[in-house]
Backbone bond lengths (Angstrom), bond angles and torsions (degrees), N, CA, C in turn:
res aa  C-N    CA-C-N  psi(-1)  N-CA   C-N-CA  omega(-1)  CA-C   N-CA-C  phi
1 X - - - 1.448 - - 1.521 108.97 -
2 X 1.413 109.27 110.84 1.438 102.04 174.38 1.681 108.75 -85.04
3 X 1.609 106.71 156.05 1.126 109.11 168.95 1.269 152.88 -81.77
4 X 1.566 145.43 105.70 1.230 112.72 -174.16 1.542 132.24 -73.68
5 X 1.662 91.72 -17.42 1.828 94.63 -170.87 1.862 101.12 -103.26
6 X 1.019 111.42 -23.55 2.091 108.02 -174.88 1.992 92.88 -88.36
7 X 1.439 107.04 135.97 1.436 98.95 177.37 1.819 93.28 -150.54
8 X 1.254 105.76 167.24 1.383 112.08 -174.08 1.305 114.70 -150.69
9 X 1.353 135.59 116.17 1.195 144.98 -113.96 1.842 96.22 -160.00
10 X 1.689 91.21 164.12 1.814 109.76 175.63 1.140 114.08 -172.74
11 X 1.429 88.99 147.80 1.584 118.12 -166.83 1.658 114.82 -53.89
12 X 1.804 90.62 -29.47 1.364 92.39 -139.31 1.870 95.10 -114.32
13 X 1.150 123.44 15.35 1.797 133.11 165.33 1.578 97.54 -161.84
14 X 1.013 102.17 159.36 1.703 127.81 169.85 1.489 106.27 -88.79
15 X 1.521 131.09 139.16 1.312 121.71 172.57 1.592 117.97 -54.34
16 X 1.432 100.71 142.83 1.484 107.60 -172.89 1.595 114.38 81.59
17 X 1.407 133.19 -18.37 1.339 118.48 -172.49 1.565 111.83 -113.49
18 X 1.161 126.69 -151.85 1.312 103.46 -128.52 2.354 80.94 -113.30
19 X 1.933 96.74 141.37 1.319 85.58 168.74 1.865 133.42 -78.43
20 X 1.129 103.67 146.27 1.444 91.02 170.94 1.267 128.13 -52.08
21 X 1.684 124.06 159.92 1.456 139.53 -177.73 1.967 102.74 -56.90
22 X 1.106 109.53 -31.69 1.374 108.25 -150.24 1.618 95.36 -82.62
23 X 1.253 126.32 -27.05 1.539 136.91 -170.69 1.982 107.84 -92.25
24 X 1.047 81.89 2.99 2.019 81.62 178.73 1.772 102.48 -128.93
25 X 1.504 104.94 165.08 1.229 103.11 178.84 1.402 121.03 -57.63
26 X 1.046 129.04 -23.19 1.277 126.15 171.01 1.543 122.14 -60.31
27 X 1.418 103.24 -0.95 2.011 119.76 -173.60 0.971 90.75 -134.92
28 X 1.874 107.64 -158.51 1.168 119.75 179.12 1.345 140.41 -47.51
29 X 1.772 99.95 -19.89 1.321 114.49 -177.58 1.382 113.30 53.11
30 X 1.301 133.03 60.41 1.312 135.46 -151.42 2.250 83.21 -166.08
31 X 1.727 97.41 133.85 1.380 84.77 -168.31 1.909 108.75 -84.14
32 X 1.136 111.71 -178.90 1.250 120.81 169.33 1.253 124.27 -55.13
33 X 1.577 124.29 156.38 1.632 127.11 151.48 1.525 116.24 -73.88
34 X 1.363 91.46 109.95 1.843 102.84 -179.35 1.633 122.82 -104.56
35 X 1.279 124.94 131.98 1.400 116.55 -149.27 1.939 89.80 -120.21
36 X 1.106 117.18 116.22 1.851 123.78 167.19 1.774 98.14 -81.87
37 X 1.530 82.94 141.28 1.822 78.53 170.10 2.006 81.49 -157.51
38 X 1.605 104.22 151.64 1.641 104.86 170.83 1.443 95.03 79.38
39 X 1.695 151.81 71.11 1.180 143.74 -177.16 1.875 77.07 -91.27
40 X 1.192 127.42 -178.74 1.534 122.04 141.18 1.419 106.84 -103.90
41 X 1.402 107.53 158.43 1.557 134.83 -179.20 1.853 85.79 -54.53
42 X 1.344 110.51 149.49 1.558 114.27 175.43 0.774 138.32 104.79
43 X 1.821 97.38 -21.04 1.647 108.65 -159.61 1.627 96.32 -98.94
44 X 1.331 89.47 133.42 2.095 101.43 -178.52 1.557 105.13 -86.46
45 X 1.404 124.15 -27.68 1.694 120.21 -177.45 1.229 106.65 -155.56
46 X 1.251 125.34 173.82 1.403 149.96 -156.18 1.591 111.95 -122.28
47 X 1.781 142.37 116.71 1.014 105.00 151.77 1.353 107.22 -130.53
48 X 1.441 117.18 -177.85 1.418 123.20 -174.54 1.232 130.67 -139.82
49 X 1.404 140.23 119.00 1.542 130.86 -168.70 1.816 101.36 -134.99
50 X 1.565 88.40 128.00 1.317 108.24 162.31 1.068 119.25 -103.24
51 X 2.127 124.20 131.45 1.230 117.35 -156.04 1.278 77.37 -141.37
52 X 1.546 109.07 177.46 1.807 157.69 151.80 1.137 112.19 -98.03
53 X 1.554 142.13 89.64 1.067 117.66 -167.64 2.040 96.54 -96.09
54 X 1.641 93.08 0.95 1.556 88.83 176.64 1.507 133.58 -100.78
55 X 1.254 93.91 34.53 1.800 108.33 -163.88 1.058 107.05 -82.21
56 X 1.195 124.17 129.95 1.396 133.69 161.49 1.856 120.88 -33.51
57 X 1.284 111.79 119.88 1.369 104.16 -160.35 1.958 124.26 108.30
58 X 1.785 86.21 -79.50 2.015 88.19 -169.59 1.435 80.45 -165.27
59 X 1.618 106.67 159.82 1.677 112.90 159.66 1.581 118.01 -24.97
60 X 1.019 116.45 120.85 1.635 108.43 166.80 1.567 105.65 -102.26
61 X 1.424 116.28 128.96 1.616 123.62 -151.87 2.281 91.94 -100.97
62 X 1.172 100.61 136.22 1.819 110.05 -162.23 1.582 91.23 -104.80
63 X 1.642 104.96 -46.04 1.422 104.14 -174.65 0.964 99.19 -171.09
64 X 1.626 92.56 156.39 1.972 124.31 177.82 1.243 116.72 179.45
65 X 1.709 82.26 137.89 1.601 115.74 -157.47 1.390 93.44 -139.40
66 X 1.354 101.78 139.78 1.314 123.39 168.98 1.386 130.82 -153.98
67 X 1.674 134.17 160.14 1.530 114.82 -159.28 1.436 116.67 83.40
68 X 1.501 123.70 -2.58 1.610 110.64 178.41 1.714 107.43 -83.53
69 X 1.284 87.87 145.82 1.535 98.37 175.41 1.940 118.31 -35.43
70 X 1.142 99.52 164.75 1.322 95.69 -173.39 1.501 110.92 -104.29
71 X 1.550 102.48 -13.41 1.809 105.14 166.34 1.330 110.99 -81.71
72 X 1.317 134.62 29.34 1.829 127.61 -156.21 1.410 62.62 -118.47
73 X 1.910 89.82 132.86 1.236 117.06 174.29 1.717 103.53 -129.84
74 X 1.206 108.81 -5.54 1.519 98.15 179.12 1.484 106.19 -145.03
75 X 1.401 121.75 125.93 1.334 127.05 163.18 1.933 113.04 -76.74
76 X 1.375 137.18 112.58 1.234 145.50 -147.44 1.990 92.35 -92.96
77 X 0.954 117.04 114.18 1.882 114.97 163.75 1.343 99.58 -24.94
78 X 1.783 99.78 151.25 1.920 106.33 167.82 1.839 114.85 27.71
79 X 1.523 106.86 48.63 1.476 130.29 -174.95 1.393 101.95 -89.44
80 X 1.135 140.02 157.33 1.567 135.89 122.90 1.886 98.37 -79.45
81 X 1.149 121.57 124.80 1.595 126.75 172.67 1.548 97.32 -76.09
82 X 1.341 85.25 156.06 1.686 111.57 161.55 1.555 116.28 -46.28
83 X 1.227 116.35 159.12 1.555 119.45 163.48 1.483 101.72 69.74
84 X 1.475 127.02 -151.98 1.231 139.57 -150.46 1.491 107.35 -126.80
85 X 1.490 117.19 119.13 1.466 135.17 -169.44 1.907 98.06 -97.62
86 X 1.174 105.07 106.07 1.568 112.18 -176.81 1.644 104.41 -87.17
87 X 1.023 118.74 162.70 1.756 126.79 163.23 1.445 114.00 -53.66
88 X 1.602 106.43 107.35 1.599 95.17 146.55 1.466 143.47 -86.97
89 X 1.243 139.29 -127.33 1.419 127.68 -162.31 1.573 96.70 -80.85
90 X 1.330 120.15 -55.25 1.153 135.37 174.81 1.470 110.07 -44.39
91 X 0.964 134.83 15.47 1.647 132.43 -162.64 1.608 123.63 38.67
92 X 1.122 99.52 5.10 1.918 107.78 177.80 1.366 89.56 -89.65
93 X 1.960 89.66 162.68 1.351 124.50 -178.75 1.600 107.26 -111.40
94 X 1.092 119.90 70.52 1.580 120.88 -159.09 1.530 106.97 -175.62
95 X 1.151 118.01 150.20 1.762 98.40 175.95 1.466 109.47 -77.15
96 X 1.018 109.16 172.55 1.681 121.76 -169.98 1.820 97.18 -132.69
97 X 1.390 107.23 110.94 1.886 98.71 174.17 1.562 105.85 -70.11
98 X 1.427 96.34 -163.29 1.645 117.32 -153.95 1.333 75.38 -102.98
99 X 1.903 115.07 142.87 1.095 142.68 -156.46 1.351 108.71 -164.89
100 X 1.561 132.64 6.96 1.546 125.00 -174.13 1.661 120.64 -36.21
101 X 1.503 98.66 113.32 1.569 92.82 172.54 1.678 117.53 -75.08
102 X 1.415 143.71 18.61 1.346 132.61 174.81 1.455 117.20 -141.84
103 X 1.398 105.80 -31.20 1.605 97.22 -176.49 1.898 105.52 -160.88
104 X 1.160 104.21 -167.57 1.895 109.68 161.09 1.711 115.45 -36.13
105 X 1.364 139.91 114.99 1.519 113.68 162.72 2.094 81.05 -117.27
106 X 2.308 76.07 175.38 1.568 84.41 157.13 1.425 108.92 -101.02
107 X 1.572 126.36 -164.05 1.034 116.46 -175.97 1.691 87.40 -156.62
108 X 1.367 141.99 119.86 1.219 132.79 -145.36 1.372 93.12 -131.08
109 X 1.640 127.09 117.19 1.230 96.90 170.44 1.754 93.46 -112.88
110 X 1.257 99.65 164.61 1.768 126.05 -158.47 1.700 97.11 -131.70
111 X 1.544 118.28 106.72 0.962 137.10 139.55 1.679 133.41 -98.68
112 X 1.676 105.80 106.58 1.558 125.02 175.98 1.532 115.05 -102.14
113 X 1.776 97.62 126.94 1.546 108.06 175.98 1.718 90.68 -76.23
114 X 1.544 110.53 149.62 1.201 120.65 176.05 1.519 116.88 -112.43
115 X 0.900 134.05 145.56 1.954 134.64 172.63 1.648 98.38 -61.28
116 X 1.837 121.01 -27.71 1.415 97.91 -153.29 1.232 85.66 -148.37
117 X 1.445 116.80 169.87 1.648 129.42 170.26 1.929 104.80 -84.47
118 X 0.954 98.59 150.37 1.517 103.05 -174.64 1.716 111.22 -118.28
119 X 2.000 87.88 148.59 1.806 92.25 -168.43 0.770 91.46 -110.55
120 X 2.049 120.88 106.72 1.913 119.32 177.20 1.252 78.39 -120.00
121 X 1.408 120.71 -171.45 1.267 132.82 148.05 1.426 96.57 -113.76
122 X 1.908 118.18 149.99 1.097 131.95 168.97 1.632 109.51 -29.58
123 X 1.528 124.20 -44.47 1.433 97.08 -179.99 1.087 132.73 -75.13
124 X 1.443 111.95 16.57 2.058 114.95 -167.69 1.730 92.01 -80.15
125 X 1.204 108.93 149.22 1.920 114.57 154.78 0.832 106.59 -131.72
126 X 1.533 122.84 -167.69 1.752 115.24 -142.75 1.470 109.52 -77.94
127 X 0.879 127.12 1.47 1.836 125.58 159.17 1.393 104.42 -53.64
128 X 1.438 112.16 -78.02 1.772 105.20 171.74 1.302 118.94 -36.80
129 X 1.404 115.47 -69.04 1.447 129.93 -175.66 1.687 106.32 -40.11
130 X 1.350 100.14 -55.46 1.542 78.13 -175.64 1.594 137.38 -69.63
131 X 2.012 102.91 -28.33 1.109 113.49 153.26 1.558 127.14 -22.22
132 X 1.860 96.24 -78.74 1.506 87.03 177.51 1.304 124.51 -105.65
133 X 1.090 100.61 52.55 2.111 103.91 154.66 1.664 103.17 -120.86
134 X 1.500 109.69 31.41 1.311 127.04 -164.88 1.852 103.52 -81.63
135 X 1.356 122.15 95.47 1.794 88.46 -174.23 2.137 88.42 111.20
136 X 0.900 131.73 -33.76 1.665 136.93 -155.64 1.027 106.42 -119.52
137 X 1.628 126.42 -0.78 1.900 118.71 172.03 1.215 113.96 -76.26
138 X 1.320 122.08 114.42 1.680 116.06 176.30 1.676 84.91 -86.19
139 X 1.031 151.76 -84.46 1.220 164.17 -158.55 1.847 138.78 -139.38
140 X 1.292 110.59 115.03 1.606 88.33 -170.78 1.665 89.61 -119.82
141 X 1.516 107.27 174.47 1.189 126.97 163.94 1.840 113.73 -126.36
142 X 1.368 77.74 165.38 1.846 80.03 167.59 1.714 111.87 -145.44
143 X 1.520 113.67 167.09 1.375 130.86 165.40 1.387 93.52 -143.45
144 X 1.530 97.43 147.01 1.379 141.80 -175.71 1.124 99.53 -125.13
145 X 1.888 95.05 149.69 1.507 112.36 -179.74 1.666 98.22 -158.56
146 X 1.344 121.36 163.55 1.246 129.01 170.42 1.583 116.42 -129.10
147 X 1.617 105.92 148.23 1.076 98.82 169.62 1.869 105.23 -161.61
148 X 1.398 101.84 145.48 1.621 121.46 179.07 1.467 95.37 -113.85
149 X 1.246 96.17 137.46 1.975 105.60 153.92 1.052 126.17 -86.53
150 X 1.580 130.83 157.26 1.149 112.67 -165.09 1.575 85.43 -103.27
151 X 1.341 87.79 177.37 1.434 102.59 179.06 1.116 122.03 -115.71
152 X 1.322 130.00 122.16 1.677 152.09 -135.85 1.776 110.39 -97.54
């Protein structure tokens, strides 16, 4: 269910266009300032996944977090977030920027208000995560971004 009223937003690209150098491995590799606005009334936690849905192979997962409060209205640049930072593809607990090894990808990140707080342990990634927020989506949104490397 996409949302019309919860949306999630940045300072630092317009949805759909292209992310800056400083937010992918080729930069700081340090994630963006992300802004929640529209949570719905109900919602007990927050979670969030940054993906590749153009990776060679299967989604390659950048980041996921889950368990943040449901009043967090702003994700802070080069942050550790609220709540619980799960493993992405890379097996780290940290975000991982956009790094495409062949061409243009998007990079989608997906923030869902949840009905409930969730029991993962830090090593689950979105296999767990998605399991159990299975039945618990009141509403998510997304922003998209793209990015190519240049070539050196």
């Amino acid at each position: 269910m996409m949302s019309l009223t919860m949306k999630i937003s940045t300072t630092a690209f317009t949805h759909g266009q292209h992310i800056p150098q400083e937010y992918t491995c080729d930069g700081k590799d340090v994630n963006p300032p992300l802004a929640f606005d529209g949570v719905p009334r109900g919602a007990a936690s927050l979670a969030l996944v940054m993906n590749d849905p153009d990776a060679p192979g299967s989604t390659w997962d950048h980041w996921v977090i889950w368990n943040m409060p449901p009043a967090t209205t702003m994700l802070a640049e080069a942050r550790v977030p609220p709540g619980v930072t799960g493993r992405n593809s890379w097996g780290k607990t940290r975000y991982g920027g956009p790094c495409p090894p062949d061409r243009e990808h998007r990079y989608v990140f997906t923030l869902y208000a949840l009905d409930t707080m969730l029991d993962l342990p830090s090593s689950a990634g979105t296999r767990e995560l998605s399991a159990a927020m299975k039945g618990h989506v009141l509403e998510r949104a997304e922003l998209v971004g793209r990015y190519r490397r240049l070539r050196r």
